[in-house]
N, CA and C of each residue as an Amber inpcrd file, in Angstrom:
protein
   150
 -18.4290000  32.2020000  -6.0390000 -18.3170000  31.0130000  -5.1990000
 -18.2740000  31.4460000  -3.7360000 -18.7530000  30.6500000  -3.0760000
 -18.5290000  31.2880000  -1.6180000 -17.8310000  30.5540000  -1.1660000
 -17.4080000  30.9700000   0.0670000 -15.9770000  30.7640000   0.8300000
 -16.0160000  29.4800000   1.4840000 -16.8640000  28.8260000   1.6390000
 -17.1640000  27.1790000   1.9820000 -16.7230000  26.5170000   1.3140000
 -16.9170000  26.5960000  -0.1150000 -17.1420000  25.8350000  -1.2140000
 -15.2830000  25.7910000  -1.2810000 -15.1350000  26.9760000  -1.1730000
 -13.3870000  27.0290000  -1.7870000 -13.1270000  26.0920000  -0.8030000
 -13.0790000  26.6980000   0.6220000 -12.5210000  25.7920000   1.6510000
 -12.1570000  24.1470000   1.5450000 -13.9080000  23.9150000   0.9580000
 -14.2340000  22.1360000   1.0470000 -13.2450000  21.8140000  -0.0240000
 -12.9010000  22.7260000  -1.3500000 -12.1030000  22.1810000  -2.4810000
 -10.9070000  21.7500000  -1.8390000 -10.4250000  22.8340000  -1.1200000
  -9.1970000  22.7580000  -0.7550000  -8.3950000  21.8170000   0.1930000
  -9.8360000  21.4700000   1.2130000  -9.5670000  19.9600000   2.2490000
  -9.6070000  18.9150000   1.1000000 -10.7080000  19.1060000   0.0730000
 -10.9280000  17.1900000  -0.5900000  -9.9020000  16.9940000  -1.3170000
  -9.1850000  18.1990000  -1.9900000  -7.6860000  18.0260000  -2.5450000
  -6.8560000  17.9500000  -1.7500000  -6.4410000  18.3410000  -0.6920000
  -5.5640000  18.0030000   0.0290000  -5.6420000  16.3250000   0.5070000
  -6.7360000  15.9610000   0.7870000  -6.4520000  14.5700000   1.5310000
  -6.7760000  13.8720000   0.1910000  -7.0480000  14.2790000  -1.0600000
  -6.8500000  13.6200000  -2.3710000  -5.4170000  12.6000000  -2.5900000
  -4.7500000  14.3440000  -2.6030000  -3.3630000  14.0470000  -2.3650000
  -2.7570000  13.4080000  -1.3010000  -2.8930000  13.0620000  -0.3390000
  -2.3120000  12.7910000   0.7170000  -2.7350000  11.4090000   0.6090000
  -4.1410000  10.8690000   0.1830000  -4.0250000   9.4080000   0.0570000
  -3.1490000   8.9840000  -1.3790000  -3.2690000   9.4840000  -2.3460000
  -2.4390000   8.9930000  -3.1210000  -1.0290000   8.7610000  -2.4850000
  -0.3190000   9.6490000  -1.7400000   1.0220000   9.5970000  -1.3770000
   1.1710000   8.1870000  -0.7750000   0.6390000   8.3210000  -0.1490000
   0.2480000   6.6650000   1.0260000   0.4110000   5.5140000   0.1910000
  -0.6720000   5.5200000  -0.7770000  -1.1050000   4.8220000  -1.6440000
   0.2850000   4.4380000  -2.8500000   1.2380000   5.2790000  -2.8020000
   2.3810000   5.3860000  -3.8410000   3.3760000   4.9960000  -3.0480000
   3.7300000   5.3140000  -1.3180000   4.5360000   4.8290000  -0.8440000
   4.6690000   3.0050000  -0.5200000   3.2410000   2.5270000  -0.4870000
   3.0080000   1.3980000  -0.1010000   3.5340000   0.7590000  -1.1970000
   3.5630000   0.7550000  -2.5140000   3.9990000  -0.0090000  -3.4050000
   5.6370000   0.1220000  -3.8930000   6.0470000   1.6630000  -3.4690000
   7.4620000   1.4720000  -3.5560000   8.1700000   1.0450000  -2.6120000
   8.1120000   0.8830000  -1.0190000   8.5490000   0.5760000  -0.2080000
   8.4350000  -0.7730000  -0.0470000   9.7660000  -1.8540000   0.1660000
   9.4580000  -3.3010000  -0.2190000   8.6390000  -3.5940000   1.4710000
   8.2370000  -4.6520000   1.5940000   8.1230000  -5.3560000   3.1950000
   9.0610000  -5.7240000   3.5640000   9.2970000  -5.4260000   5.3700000
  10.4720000  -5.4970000   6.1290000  10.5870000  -6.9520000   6.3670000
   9.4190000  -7.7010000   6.6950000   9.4270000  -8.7500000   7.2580000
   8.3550000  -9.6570000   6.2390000   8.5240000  -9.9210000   5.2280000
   8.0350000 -11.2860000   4.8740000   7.3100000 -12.1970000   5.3160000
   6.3290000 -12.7350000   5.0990000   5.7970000 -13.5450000   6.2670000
   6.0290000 -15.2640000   5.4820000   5.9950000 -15.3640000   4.4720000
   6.7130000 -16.3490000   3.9690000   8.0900000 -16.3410000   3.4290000
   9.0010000 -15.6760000   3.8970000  10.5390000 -15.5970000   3.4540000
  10.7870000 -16.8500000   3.1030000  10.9840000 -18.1170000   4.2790000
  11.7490000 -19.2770000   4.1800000  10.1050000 -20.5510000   4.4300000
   9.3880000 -20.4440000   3.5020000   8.0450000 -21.2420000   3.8320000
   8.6110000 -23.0510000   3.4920000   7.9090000 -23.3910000   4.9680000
   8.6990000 -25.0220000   5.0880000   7.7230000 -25.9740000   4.1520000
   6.3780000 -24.9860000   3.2630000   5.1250000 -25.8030000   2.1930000
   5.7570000 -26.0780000   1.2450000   6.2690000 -24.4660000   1.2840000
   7.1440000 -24.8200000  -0.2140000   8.0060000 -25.6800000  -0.6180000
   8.8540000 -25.8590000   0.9900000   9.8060000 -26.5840000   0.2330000
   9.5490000 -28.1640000   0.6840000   8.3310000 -28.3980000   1.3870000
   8.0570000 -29.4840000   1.3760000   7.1660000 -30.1420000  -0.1640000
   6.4880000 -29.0770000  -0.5320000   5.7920000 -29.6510000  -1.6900000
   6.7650000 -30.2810000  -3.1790000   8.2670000 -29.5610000  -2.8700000
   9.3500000 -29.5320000  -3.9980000  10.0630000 -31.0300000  -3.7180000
   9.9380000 -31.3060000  -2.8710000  10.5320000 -33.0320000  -2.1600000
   9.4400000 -33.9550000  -2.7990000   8.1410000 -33.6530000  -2.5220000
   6.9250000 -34.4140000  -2.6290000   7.3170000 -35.0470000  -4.0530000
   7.3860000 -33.7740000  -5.1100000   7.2650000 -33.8150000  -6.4950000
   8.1990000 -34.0720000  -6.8920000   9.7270000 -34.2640000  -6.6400000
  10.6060000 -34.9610000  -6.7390000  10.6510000 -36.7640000  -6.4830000
């Protein structure tokens, strides 16, 4: 093998890995800020249907 080839293995695994990490943190880490926490649809649609 020549020494390119190793090299390129060794970058496409590395940022292999490195997007997975990303990719694994995004789903364990909850959202800080909610963008519907307290949504005024919701709780207008729950009055409606009452």
């Amino acid at each position: 093998m020549d020494i390119q080839t190793i090299i390129g293995y060794g970058i496409g695994l590395a940022a292999l890995i490195y997007a997975i990490g990303i990719f694994i943190k995004q789903f364990k880490t909850p959202e800080v800020d909610p963008k519907c926490d307290e949504c005024p649809v919701l709780e207008n649609m729950k009055t409606e249907e009452s």
